[in-house]
C-alpha positions in Angstrom: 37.1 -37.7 -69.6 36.9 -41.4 -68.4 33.8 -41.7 -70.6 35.0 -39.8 -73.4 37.7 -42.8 -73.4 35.5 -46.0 -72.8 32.8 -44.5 -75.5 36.1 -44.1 -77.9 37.2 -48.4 -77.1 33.7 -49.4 -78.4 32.6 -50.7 -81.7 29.2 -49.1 -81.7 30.7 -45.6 -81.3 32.5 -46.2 -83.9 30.2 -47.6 -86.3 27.8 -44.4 -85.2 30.7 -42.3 -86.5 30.9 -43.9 -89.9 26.9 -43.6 -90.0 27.3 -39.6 -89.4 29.9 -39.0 -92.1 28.0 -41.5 -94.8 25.2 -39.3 -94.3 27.4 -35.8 -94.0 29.1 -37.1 -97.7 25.8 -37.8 -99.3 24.5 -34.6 -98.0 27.8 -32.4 -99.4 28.0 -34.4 -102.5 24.7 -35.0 -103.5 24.4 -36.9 -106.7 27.8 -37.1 -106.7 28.0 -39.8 -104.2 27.4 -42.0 -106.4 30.2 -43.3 -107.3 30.3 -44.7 -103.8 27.7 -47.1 -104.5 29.6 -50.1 -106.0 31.5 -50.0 -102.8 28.2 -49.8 -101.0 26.9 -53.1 -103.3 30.0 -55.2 -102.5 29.7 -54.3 -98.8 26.5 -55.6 -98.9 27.4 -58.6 -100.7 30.3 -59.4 -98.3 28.0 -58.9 -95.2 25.3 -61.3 -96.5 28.3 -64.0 -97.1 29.0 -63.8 -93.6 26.0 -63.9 -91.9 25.1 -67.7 -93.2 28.2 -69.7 -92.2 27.9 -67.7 -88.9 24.2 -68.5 -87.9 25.4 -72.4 -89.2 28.6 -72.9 -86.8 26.8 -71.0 -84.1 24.0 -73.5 -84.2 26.6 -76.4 -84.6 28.3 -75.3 -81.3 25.7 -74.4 -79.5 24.2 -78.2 -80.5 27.5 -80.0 -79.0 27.3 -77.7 -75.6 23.8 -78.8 -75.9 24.7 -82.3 -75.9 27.3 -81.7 -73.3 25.7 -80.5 -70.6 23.2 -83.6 -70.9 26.2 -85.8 -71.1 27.6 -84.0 -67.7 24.2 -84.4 -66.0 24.0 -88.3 -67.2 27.0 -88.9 -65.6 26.0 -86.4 -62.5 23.0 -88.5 -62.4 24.5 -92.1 -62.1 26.0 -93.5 -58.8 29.2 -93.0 -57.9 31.2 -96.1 -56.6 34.1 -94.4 -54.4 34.5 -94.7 -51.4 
């Protein structure tokens, strides 16, 4: 039962789930399912709107932890004057 619960917590099982019954509707309503596809379209639309800004700030902050850690090791690198 343990499983039954973790499986439940996760994203993917859920996304699996929505997967099965798209495909169970368009199966039951055949051409009728259509009507779904504007939906479908602005899905889409919204999902390629996202994806940019995310690759651009992930690139940003993975540049500045980038520059950093090569700002940590410069100052690992350099003597140290205590005593």
């Amino acid at each position: 039962m343990s499983l039954l619960n973790n499986l439940s917590k996760s994203l993917g099982f859920y996304i699996l789930v929505a997967m099965i019954l798209g495909v169970l509707t368009g199966v039951m309503m055949g051409e009728g399912a259509a009507v779904f596809e504007p939906l479908g379209a602005m899905f889409i639309s919204l999902i390629k709107m996202l994806v940019v800004p995310l690759i651009v700030f992930q690139s940003l902050a993975d540049q500045q932890a980038l520059a950093l850690l090569l700002a940590l090791e410069k100052l690992e690198a350099s003597p140290s004057f205590s005593s």
